[in-house]
C-alpha positions in Angstrom: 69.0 42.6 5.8 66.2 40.1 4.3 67.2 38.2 1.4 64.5 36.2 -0.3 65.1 33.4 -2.6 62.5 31.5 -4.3 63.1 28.1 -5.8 61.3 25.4 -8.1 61.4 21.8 -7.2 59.3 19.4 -9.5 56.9 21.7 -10.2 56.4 23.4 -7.0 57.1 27.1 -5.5 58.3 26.9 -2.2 59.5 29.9 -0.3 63.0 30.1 2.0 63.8 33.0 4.0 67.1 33.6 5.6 66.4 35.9 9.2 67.2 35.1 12.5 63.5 33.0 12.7 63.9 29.1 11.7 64.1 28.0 7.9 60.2 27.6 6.9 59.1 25.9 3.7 55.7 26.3 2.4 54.0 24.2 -0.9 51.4 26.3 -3.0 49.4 23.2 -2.6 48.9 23.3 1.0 46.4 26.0 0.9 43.3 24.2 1.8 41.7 23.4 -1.7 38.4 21.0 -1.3 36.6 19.2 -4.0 34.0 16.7 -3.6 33.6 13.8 -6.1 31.1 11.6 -6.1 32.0 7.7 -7.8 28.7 5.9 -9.3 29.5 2.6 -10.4 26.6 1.6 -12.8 25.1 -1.6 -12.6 23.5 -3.4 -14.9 19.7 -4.7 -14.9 18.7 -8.1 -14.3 15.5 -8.7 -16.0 16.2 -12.6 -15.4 15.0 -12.8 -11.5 11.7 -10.9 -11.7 11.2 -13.1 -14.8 11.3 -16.1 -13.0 9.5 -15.0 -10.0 6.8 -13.9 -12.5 6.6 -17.8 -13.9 6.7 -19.0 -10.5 3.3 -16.8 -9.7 1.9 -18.1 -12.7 2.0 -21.6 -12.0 1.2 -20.7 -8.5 -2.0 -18.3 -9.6 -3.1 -21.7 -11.8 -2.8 -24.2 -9.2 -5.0 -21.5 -7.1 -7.8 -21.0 -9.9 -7.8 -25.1 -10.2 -8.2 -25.4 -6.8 -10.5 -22.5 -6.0 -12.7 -23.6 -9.5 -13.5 -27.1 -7.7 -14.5 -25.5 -5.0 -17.1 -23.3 -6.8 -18.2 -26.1 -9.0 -18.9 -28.2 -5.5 -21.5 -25.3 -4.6 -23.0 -25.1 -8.0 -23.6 -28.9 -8.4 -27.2 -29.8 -7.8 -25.8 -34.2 -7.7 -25.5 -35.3 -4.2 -22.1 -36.9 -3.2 -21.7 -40.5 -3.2 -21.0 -42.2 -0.8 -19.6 -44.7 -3.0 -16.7 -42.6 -3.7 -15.6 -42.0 0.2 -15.9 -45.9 0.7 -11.6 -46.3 0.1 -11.3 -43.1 3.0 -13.7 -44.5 5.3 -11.4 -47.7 5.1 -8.2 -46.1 5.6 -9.6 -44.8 8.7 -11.1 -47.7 10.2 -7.6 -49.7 9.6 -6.6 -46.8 12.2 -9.0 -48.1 14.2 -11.8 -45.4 14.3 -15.1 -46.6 13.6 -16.4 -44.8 11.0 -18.5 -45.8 7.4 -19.0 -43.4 3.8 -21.8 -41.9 4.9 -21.0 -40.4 7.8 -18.1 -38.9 5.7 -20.8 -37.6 3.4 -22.5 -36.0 6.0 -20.0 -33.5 7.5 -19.3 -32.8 4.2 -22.4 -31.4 3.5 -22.6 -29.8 7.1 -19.3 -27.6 5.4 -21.0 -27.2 2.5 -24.1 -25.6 4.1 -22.0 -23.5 6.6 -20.5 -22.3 3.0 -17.2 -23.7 3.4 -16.7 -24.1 -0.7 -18.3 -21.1 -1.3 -15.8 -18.7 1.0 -13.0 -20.9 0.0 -14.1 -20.6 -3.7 -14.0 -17.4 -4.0 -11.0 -16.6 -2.0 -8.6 -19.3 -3.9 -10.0 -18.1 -7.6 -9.6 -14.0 -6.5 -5.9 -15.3 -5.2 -5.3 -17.0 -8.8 -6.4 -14.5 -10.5 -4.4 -11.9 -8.7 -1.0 -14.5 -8.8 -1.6 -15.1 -13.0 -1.7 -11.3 -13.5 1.5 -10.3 -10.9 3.2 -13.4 -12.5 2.2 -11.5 -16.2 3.4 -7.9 -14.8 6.8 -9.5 -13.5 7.7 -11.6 -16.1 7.0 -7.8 -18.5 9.2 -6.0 -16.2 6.2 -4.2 -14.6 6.7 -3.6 -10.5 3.0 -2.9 -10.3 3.1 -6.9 -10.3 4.8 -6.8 -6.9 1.7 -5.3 -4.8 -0.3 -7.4 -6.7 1.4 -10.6 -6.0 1.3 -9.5 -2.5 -2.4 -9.4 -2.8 -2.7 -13.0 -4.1 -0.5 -14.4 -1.0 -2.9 -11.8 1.4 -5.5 -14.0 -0.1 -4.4 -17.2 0.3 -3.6 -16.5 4.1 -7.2 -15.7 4.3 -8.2 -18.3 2.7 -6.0 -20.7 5.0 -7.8 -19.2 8.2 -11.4 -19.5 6.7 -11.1 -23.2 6.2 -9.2 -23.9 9.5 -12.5 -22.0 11.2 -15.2 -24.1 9.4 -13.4 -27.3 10.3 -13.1 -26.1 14.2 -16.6 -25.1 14.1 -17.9 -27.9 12.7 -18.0 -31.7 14.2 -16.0 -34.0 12.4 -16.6 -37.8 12.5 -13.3 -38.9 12.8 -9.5 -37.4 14.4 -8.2 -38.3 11.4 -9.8 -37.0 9.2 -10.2 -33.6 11.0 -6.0 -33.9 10.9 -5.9 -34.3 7.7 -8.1 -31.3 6.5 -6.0 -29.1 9.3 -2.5 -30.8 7.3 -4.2 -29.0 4.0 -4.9 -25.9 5.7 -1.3 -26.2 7.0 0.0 -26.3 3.5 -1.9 -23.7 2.2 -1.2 -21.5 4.7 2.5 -22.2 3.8 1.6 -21.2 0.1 0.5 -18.1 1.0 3.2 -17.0 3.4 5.2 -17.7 0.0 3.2 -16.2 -2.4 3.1 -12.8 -0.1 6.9 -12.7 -0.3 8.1 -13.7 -3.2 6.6 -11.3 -5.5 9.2 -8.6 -3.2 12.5 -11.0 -3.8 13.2 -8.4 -7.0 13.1 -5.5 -5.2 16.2 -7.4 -2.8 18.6 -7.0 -5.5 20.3 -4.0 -7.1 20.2 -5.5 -11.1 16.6 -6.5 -10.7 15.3 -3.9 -8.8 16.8 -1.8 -11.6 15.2 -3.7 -14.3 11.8 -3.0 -12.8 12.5 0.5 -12.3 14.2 1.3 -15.5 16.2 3.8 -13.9 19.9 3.9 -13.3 20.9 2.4 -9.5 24.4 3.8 -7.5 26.3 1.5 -6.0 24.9 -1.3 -4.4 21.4 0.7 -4.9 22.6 3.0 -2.1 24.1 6.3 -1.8 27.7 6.4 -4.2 30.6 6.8 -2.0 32.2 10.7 -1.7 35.2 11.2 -0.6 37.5 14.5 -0.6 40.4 14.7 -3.1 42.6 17.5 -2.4 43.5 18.4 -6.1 46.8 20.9 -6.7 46.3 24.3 -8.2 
């Protein structure tokens, strides 16, 4: 004879049936019962790093425009240079021990001047300022347009590194010093742009500011929001 009894224990129905089989309990809650819940932890924006990324291009797109201005008012200029005013470099290099005078100094600079040395370099250092000035404006207004842009100054300023460092190997300068010290420039420009070219993307590294430039709610971490499955009773 089967006698079922059926029992409540904090809430739950379990089952216990007296035959010759084994005593079996069963939960209600073991009946596979799958939800999937998703946890997004907001995060809030940092407006404060693309803002100073965005005044770092500034200054950086002004020193550009300086130097790149110079450069164009060189080509412009109808006054010979003066050899007068390369007198104190043509010193320093003779202390070195090279024998060298002013107007020899004079000379290869107009040999880069007629290859168009200030021209290329000109143009290339002013387009680069312009560019940093108006990523530096964009990022600084919470506009990520200003990244690729930025990254267009730095692309310039690379260039413009290159050009100069082929005008002074292709042209023949006076003195090993002095050709050193025009390749140190072209060193530290070339450094400038590397920087330029990757700091305008530092924003987009981080969750807060990359969500400031978006204007768009971020998951965790900017990445997926972790799921897991919570087996909830019926």
């Amino acid at each position: 004879m089967l006698y079922a009894n059926v029992a409540r224990i904090d809430g739950r129905s379990l089952t216990w049936s007296t035959m010759s089989a084994p005593l079996s309990i069963k939960w209600d809650d073991d009946e596979p019962s799958e939800s999937m819940n998703k946890i997004v932890i907001p995060i809030s924006p940092t407006p404060a790093i693309p803002q100073a990324v965005g005044i770092i291009l500034i200054l950086g797109g002004l020193l550009a425009i300086f130097s790149g201005g110079a450069n164009l008012i060189e080509v412009f200029s109808n006054e010979p240079l003066d050899s007068s005013a390369f007198e104190p470099l043509a010193q320093q290099i003779r202390s070195s021990g090279e024998n060298i005078t002013a107007e020899q100094i004079v000379e290869f600079y107009d040999n880069l001047e007629s290859q168009g040395y200030y021209l290329v370099l000109g143009i290339l250092e002013t387009s680069a300022g312009i560019c940093l000035l108006i990523s530096g404006f964009l990022l600084f207004k919470l506009n990520k347009i200003g990244v690729r842009i930025g990254a267009l100054g730095g692309i310039l300023l690379l260039a413009d590194a290159l050009m100069g460092a082929y005008f002074i190997s292709s042209s023949d300068p006076p003195s090993e010093l002095l050709t050193l010290t025009l390749n140190i420039l072209q060193g530290l420009v070339t450094m400038c742009g590397i920087f330029c070219t990757i700091l305008p993307f530092v924003p987009l590294m981080f969750a807060g500011a990359r969500q400031a430039l978006e204007g768009k709610p971020i998951d965790l971490l900017g990445a997926e929001a972790f799921e897991f499955e919570n087996n909830e009773s019926e």
